[in-house]
N, C-alpha and C positions, 0 to 999 in steps of 0.2 A: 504494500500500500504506500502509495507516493506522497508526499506532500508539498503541495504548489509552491512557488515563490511569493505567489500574491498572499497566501496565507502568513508565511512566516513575516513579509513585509507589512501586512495590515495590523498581526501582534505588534510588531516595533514601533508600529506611528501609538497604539495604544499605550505599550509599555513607554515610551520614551517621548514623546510628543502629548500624551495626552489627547489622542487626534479622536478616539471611539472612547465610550464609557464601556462598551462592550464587543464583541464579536461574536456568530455564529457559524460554526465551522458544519459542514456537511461531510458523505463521504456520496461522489460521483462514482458509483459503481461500473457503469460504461469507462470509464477511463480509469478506473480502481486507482483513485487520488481524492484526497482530503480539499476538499475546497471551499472560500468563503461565500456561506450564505446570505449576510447579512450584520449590517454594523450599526450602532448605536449612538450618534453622537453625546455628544460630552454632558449634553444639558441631560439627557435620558436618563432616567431612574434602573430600578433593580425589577421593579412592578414591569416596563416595558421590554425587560430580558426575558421575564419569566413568562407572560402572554405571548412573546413570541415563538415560544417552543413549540413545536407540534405535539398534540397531543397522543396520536398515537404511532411516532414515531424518534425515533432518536437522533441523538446530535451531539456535539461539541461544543462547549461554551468558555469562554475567559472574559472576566467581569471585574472592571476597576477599583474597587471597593474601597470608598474613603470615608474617614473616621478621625474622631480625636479623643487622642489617649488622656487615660487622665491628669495628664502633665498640663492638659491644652496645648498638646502640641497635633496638628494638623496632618493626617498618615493615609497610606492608600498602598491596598496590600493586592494582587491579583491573583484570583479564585479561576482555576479550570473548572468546570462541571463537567460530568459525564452524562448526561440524560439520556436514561434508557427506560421509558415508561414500560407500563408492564403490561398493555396491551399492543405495544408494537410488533409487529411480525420479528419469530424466531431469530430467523436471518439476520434481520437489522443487528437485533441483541448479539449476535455473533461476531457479525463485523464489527459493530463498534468496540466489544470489550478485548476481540484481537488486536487491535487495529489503534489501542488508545496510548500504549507505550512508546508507540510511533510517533504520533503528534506528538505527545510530551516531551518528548526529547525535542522534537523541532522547537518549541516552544519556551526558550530559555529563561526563566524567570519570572516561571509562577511560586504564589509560596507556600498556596494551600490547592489541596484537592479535594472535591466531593462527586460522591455518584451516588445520584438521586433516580430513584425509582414511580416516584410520585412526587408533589409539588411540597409536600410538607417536609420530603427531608432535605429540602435547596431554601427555607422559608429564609428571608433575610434575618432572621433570629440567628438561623444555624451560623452563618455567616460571622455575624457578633462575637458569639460562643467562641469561633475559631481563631479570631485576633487579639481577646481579651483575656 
């Protein structure tokens, strides 16, 4: 399983630019490559990552997440998701959870990982929990 240039370069403008609050990564099985689906600008919430998922099928996500410690100091940690809901076809679940070590490694400089099965284990709670 391949992963595009435009993927790794859409992470960089997120991670380093600040260009997306998030990213949705797909996998193009016709070309068996990782590619992006869809990006988030900077104003976009956690609310407009999570409605964007399909419901019943799976994805790849990285998600800007910003916060302040309790120093008051101003932080933004980046969250991979795995979304593999559980009514997605077999397959998908297949490919994706093959298929996910691959991207991560493309993907330098996430700092947390979650793989959510339904919406409440990705809730912006969980997210909290994992910086604090």
């Amino acid at each position: 399983m391949g992963v595009t240039d435009h993927c790794k370069g859409t992470f960089m403008e997120l991670q380093r630019k600040k260009a997306h609050r998030y990213v949705i990564f797909k996998i193009d099985e016709k070309e068996n490559e990782v590619v992006v689906e869809k990006t988030g600008g900077p104003a976009e919430s956690y609310q407009d990552l999570t409605s964007s998922l399909p419901e019943n099928d799976c994805r790849y996500a990285v998600y800007d997440f910003e916060f302040v410690t309790s120093e008051n100091c101003q932080k933004s940690k980046i969250f991979f998701i795995a979304w593999s809901p559980a009514s997605s076809r077999v397959r998908a679940k297949m490919l994706y959870a093959t298929s996910k070590s691959r991207i991560r490694h493309e993907l330098d400089g996430v700092h947390y990982e979650i793989q959510a099965t339904d919406s409440t284990e990705m809730d912006l709670e969980v997210l909290r929990e994992r910086v604090y």
